[in-house]
Backbone as XML, in Angstrom:
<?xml version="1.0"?>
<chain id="A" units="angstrom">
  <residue number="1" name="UNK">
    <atom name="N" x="0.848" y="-1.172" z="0.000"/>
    <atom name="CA" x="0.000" y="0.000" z="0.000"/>
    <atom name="C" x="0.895" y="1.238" z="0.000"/>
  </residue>
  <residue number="2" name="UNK">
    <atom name="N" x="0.541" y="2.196" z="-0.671"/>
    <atom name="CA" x="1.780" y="3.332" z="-1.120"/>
    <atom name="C" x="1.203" y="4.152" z="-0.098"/>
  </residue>
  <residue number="3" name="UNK">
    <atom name="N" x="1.819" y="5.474" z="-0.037"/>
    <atom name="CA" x="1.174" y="6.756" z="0.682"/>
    <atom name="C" x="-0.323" y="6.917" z="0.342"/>
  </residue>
  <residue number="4" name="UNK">
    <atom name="N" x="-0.487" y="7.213" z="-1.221"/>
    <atom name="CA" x="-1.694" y="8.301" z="-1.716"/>
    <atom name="C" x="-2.782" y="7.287" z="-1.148"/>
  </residue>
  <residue number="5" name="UNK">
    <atom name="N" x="-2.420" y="5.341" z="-1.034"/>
    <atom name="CA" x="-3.555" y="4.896" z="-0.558"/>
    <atom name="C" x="-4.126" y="5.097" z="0.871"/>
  </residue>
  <residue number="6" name="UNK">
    <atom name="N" x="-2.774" y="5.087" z="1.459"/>
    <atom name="CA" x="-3.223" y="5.518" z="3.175"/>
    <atom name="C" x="-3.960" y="6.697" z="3.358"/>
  </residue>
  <residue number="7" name="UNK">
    <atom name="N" x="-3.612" y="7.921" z="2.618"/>
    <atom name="CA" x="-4.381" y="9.076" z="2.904"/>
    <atom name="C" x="-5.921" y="9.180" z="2.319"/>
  </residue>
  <residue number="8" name="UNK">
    <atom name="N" x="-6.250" y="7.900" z="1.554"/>
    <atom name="CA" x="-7.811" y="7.879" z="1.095"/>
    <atom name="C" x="-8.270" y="6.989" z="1.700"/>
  </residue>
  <residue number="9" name="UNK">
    <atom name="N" x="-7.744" y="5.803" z="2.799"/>
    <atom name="CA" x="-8.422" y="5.250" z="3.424"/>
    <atom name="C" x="-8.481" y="6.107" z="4.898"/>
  </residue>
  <residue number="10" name="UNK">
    <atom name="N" x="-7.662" y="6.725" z="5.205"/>
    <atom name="CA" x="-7.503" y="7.942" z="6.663"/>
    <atom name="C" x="-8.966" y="8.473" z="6.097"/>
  </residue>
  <residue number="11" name="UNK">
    <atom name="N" x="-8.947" y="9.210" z="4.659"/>
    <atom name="CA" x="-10.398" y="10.045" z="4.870"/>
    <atom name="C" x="-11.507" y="9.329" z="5.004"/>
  </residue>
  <residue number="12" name="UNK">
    <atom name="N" x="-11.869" y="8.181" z="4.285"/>
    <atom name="CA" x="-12.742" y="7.279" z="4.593"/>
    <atom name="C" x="-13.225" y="6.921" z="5.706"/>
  </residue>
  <residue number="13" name="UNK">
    <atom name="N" x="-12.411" y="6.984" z="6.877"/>
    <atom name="CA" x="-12.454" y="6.237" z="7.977"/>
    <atom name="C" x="-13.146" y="7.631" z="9.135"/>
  </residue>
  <residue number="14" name="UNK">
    <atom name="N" x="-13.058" y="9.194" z="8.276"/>
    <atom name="CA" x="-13.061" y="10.079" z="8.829"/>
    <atom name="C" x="-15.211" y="10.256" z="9.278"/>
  </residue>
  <residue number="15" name="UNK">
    <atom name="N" x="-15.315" y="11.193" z="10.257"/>
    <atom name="CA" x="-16.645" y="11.255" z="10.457"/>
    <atom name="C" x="-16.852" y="12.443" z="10.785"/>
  </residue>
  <residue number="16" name="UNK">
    <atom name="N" x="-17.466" y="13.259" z="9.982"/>
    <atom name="CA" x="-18.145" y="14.511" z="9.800"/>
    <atom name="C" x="-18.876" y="15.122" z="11.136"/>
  </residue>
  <residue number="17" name="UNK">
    <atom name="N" x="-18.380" y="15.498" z="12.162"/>
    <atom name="CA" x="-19.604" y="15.859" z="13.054"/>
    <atom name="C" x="-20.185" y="17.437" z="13.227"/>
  </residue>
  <residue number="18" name="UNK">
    <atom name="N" x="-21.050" y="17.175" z="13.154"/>
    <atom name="CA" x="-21.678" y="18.766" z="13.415"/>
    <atom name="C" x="-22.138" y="19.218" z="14.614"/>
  </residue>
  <residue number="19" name="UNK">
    <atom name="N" x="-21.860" y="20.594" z="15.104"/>
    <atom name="CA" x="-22.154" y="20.600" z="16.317"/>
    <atom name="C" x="-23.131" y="22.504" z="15.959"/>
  </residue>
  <residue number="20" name="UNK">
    <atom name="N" x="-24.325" y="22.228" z="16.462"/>
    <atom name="CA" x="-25.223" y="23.394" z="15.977"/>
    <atom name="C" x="-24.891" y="24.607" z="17.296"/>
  </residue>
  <residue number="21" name="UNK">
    <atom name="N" x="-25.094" y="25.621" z="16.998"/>
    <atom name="CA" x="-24.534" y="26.775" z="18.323"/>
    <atom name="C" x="-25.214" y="26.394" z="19.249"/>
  </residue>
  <residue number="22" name="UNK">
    <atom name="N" x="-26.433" y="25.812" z="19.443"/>
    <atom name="CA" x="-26.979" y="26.140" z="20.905"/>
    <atom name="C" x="-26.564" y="24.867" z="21.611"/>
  </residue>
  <residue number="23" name="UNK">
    <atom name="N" x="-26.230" y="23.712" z="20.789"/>
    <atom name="CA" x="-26.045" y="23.024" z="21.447"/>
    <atom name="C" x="-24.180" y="23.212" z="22.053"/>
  </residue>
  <residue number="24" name="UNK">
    <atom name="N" x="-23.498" y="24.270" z="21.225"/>
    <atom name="CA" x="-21.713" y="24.243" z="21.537"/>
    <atom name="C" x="-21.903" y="24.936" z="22.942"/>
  </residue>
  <residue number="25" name="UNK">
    <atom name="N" x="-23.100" y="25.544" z="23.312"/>
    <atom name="CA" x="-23.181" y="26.504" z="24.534"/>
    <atom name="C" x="-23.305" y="26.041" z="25.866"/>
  </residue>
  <residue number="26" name="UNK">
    <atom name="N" x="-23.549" y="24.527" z="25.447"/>
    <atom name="CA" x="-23.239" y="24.106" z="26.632"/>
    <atom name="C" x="-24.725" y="23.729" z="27.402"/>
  </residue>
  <residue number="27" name="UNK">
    <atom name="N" x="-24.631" y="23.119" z="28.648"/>
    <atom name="CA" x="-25.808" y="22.947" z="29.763"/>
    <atom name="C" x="-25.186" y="22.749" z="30.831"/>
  </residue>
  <residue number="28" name="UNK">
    <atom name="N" x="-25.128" y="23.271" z="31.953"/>
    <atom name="CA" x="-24.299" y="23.267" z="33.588"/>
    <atom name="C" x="-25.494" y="22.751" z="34.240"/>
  </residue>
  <residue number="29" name="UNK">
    <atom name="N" x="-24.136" y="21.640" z="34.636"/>
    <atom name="CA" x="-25.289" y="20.319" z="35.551"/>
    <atom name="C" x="-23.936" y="20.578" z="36.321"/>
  </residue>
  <residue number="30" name="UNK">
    <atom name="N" x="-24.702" y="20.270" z="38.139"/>
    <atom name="CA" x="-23.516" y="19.771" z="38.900"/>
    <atom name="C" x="-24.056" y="18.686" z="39.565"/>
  </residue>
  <residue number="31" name="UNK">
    <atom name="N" x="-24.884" y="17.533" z="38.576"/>
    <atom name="CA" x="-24.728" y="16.320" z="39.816"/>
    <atom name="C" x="-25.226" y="15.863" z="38.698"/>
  </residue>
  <residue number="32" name="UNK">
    <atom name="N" x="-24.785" y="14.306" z="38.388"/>
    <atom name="CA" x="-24.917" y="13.231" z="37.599"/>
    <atom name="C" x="-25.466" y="11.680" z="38.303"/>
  </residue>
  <residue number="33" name="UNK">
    <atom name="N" x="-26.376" y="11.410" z="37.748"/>
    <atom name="CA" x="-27.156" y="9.838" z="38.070"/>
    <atom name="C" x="-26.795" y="8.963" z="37.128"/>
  </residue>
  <residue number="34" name="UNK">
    <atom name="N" x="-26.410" y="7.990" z="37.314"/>
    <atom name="CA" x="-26.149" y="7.117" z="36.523"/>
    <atom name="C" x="-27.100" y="5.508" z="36.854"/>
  </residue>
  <residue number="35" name="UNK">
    <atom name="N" x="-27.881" y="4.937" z="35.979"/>
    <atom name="CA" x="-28.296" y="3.643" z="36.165"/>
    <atom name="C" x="-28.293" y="2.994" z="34.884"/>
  </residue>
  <residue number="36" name="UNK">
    <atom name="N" x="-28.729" y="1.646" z="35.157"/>
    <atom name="CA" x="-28.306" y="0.323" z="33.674"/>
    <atom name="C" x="-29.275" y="-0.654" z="33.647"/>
  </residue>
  <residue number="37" name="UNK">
    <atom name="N" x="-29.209" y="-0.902" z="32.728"/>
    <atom name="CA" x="-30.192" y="-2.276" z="32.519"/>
    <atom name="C" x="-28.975" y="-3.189" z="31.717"/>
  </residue>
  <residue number="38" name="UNK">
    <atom name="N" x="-29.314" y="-4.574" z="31.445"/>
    <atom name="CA" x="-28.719" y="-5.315" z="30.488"/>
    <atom name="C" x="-28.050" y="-4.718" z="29.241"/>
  </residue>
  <residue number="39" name="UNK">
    <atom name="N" x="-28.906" y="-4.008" z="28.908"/>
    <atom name="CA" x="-28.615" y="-3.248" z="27.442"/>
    <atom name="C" x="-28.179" y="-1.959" z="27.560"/>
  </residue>
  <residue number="40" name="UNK">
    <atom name="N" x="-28.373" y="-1.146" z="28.426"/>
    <atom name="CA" x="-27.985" y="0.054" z="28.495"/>
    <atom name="C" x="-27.495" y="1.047" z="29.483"/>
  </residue>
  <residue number="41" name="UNK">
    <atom name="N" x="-26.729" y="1.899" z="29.652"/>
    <atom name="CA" x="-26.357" y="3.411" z="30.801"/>
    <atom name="C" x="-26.978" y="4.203" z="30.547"/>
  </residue>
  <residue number="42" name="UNK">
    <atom name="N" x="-27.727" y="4.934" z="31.503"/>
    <atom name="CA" x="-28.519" y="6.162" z="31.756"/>
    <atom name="C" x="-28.257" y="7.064" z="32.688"/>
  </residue>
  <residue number="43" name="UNK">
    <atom name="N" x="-27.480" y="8.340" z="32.048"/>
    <atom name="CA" x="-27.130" y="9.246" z="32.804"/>
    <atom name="C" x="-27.143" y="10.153" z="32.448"/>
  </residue>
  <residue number="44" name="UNK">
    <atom name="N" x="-27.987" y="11.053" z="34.114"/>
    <atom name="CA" x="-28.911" y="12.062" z="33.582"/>
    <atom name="C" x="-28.217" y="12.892" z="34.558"/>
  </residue>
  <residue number="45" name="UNK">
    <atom name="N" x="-27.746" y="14.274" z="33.656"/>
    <atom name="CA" x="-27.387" y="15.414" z="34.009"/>
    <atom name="C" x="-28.221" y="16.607" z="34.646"/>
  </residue>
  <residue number="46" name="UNK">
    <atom name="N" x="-27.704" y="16.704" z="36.088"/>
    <atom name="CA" x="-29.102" y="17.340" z="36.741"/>
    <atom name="C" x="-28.147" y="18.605" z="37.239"/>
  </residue>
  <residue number="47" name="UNK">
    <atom name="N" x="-29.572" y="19.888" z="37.191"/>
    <atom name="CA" x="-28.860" y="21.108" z="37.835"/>
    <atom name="C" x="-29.554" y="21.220" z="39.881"/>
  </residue>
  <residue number="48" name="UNK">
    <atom name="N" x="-28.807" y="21.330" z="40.558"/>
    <atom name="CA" x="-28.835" y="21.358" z="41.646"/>
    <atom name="C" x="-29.032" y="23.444" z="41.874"/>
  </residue>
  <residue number="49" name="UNK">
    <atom name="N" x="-30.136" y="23.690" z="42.622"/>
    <atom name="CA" x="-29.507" y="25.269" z="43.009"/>
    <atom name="C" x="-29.703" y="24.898" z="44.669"/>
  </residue>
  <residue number="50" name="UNK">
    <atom name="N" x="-29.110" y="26.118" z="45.291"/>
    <atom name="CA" x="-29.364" y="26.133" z="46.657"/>
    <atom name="C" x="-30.908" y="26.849" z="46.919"/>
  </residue>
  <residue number="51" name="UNK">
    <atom name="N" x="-31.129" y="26.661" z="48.197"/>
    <atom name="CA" x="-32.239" y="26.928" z="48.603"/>
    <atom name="C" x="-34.263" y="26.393" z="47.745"/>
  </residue>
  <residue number="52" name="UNK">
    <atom name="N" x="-33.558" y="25.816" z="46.556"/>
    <atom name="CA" x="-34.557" y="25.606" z="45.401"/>
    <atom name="C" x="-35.043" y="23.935" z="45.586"/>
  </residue>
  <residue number="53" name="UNK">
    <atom name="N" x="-35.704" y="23.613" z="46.165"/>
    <atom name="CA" x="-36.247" y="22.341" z="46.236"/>
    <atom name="C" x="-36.662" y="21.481" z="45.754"/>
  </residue>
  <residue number="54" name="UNK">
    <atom name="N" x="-36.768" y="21.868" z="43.910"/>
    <atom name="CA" x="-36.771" y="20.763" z="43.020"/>
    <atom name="C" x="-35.600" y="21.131" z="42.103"/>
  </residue>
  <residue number="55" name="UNK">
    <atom name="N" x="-34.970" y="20.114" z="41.470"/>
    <atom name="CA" x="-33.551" y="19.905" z="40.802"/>
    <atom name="C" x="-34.131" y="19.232" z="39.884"/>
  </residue>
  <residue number="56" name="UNK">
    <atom name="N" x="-33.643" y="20.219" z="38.435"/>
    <atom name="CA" x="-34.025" y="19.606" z="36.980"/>
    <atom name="C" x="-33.064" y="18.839" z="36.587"/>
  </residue>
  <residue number="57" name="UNK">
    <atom name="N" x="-33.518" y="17.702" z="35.408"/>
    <atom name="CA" x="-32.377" y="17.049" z="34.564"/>
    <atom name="C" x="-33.003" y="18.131" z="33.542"/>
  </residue>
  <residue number="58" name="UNK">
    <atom name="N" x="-31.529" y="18.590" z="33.189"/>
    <atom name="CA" x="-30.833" y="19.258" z="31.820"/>
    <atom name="C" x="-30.738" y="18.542" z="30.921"/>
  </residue>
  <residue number="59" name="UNK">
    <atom name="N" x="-30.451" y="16.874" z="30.919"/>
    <atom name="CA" x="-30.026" y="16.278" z="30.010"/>
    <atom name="C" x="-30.050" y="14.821" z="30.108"/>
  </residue>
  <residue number="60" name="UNK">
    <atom name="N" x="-30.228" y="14.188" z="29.544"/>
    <atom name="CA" x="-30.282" y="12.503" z="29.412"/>
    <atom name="C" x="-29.519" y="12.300" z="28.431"/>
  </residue>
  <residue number="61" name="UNK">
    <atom name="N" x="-28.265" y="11.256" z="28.777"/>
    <atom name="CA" x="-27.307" y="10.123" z="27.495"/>
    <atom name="C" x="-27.859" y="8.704" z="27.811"/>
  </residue>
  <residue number="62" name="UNK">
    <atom name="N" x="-28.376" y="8.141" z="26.693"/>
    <atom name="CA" x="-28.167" y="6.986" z="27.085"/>
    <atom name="C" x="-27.257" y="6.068" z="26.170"/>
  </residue>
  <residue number="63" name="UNK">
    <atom name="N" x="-26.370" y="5.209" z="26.874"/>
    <atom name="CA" x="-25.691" y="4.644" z="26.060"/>
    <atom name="C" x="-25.235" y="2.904" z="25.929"/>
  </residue>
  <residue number="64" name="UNK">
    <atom name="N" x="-24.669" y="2.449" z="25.109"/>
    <atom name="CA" x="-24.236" y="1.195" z="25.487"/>
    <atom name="C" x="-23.537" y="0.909" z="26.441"/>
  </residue>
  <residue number="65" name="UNK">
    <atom name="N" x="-23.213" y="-0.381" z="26.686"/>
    <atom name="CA" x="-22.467" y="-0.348" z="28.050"/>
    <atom name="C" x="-20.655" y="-0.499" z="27.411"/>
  </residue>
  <residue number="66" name="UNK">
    <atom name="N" x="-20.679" y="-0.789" z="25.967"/>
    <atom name="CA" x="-19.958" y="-0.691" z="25.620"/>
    <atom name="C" x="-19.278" y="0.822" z="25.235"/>
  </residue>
  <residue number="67" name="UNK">
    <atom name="N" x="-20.288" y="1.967" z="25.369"/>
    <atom name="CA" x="-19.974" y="3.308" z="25.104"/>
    <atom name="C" x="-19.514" y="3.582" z="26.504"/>
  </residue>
  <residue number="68" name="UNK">
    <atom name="N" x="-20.661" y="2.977" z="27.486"/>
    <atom name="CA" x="-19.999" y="3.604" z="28.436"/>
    <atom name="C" x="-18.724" y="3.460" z="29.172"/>
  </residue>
  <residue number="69" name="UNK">
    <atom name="N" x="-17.956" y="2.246" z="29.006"/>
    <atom name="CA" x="-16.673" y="1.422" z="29.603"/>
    <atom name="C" x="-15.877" y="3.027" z="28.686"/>
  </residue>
  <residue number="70" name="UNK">
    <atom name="N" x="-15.971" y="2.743" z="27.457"/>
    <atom name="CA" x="-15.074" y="4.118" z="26.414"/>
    <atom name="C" x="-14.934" y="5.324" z="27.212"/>
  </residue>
  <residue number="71" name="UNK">
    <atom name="N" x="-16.424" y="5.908" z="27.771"/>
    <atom name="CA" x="-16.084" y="6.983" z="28.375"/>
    <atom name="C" x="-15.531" y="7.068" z="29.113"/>
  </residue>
  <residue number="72" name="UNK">
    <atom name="N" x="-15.998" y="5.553" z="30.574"/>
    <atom name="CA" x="-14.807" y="6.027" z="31.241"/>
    <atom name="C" x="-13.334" y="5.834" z="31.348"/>
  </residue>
  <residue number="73" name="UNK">
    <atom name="N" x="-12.861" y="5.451" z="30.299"/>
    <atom name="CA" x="-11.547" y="5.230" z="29.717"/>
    <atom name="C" x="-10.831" y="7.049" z="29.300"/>
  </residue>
  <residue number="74" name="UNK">
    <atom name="N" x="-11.884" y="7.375" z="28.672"/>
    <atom name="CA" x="-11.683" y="8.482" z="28.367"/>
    <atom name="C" x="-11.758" y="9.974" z="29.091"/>
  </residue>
  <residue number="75" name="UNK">
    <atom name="N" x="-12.818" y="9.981" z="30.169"/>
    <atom name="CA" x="-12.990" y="10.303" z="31.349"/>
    <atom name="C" x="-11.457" y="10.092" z="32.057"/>
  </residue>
  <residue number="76" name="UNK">
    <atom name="N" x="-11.380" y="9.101" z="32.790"/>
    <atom name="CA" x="-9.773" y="9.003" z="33.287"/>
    <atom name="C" x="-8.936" y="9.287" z="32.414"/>
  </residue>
  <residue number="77" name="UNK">
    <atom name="N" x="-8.449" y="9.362" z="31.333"/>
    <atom name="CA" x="-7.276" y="9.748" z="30.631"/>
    <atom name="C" x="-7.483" y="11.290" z="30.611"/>
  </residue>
  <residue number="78" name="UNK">
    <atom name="N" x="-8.480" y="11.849" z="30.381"/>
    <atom name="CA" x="-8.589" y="13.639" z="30.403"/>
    <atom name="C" x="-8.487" y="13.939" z="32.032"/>
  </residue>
  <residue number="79" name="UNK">
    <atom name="N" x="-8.896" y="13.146" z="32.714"/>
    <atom name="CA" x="-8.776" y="13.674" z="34.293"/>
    <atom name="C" x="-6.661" y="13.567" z="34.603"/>
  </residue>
  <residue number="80" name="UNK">
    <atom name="N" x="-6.753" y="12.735" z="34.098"/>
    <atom name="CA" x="-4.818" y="12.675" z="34.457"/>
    <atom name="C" x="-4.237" y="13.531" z="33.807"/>
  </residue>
  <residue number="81" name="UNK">
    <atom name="N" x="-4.689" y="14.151" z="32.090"/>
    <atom name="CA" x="-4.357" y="15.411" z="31.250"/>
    <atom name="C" x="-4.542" y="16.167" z="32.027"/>
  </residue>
  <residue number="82" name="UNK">
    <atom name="N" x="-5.593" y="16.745" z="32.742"/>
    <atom name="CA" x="-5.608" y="17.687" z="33.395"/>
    <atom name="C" x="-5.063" y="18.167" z="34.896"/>
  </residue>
  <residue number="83" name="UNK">
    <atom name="N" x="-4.874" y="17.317" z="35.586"/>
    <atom name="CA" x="-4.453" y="16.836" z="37.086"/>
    <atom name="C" x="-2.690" y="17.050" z="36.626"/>
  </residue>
  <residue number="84" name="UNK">
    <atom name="N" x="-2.470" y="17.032" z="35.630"/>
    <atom name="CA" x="-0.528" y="16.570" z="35.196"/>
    <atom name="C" x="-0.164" y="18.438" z="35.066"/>
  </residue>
  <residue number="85" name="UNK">
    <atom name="N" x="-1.673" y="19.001" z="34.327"/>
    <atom name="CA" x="-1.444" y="20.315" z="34.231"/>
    <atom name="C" x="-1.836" y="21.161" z="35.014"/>
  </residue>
  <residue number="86" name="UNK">
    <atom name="N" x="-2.541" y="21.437" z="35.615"/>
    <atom name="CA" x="-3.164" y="21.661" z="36.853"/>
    <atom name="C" x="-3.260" y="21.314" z="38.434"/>
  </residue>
  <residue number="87" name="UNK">
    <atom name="N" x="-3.155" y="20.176" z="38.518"/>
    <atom name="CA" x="-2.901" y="19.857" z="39.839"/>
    <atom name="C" x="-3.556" y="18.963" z="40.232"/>
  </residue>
  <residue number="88" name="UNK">
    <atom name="N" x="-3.720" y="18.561" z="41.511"/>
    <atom name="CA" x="-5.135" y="17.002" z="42.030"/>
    <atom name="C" x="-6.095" y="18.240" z="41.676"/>
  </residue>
  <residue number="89" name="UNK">
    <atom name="N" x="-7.186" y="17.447" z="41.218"/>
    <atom name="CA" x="-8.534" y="17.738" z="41.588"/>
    <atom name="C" x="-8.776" y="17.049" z="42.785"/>
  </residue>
  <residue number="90" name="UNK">
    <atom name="N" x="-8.965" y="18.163" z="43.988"/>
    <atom name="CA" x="-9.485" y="17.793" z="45.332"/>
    <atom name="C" x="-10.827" y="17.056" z="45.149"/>
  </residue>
  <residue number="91" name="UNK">
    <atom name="N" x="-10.909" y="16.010" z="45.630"/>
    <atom name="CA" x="-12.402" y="15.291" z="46.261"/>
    <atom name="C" x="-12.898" y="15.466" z="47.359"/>
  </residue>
  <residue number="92" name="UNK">
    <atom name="N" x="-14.102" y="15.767" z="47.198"/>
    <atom name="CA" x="-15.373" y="16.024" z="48.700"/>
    <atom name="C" x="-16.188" y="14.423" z="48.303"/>
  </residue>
  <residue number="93" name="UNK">
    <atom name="N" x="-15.884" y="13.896" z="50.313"/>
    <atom name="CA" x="-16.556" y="12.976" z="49.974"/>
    <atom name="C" x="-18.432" y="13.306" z="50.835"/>
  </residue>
  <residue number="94" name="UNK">
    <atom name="N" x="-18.457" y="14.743" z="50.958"/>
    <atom name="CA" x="-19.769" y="15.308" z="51.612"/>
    <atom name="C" x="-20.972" y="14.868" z="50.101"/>
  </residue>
  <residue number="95" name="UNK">
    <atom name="N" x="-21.979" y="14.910" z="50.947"/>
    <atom name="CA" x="-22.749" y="15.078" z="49.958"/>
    <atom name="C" x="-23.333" y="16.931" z="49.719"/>
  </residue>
  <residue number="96" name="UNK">
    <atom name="N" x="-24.117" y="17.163" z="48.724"/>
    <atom name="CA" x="-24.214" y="18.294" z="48.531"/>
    <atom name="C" x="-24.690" y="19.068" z="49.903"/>
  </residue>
  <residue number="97" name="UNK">
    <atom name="N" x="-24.712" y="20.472" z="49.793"/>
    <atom name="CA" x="-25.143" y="21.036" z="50.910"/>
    <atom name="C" x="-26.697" y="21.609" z="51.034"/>
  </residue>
  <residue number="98" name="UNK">
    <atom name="N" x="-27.612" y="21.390" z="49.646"/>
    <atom name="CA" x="-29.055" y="21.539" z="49.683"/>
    <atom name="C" x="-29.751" y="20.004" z="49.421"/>
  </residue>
  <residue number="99" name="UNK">
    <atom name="N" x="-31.040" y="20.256" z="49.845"/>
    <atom name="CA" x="-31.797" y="19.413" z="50.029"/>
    <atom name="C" x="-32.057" y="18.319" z="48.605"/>
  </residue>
  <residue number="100" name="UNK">
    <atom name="N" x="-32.025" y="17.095" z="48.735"/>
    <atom name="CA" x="-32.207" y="16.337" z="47.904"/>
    <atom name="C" x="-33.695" y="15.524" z="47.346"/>
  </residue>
  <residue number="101" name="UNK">
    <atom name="N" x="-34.481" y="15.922" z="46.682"/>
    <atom name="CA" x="-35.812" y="15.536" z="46.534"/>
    <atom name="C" x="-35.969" y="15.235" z="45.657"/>
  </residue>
  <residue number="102" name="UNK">
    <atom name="N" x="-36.130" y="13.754" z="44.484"/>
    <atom name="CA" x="-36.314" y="13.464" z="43.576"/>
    <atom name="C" x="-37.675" y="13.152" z="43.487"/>
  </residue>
  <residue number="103" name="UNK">
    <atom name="N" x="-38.850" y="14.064" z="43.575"/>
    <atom name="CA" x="-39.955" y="13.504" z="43.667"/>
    <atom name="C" x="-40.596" y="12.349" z="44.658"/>
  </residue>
  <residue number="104" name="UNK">
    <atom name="N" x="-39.922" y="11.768" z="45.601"/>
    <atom name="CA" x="-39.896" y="10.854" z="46.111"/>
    <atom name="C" x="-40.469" y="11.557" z="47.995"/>
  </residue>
  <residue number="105" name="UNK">
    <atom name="N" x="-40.616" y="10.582" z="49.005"/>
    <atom name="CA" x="-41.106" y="11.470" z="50.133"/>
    <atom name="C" x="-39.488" y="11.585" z="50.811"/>
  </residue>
  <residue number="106" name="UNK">
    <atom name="N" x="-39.434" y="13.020" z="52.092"/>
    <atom name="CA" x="-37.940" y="12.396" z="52.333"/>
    <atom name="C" x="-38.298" y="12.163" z="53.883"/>
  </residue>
  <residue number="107" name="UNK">
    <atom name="N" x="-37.111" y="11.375" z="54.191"/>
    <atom name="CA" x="-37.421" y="11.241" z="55.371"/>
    <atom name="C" x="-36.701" y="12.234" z="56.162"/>
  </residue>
  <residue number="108" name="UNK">
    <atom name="N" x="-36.686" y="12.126" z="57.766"/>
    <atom name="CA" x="-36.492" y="13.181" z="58.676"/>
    <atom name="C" x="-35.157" y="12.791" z="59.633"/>
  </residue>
  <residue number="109" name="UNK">
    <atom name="N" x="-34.276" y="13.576" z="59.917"/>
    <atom name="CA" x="-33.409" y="12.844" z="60.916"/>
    <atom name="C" x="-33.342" y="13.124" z="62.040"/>
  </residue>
</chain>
């Protein structure tokens, strides 16, 4: 296989993605759920505020479980990119500091 063939199977292999403005803008979630079935990961990106007593999901992925092992492959390799340039990312093992209510009743302590 010469050069000119490698560089037409490289484009072949290439995948076009489009990314529309509102979606490059982003959605700020600070708390993530994750659950599975046989077939699939479901994780839903939720915004937490203080003092606000119901907490929206912003966002739902659902994916294979084979997508999801990738991410977190990929997940840890950008966390060590960044930790190498930046520093530890400190961990809190608290839970948040407002109230947690998923529709559900809560109990009292």
């Amino acid at each position: 296989m010469d050069q000119k063939d490698d560089n037409q199977e490289n484009k072949s292999n290439q995948i076009n993605i489009e990314l529309s403005e509102e979606t490059a803008e982003g959605v700020y979630a600070n708390l993530a759920m994750i659950a599975h079935s046989s077939s699939e990961f479901v994780i839903d990106f939720i915004r937490l505020m203080p003092g606000v007593p119901k907490a929206k999901v912003k966002s739902r992925v659902v994916i294979t479980p084979e997508h999801a092992k990738r991410l977190l492959k990929a997940l840890e390799d950008n966390i060590n990119k960044f930790e190498n340039t930046y520093g530890e990312i400190k961990s809190v093992d608290e839970a948040p500091k407002f109230p947690m209510n998923f529709g559900g009743t809560m109990g009292e302590a």
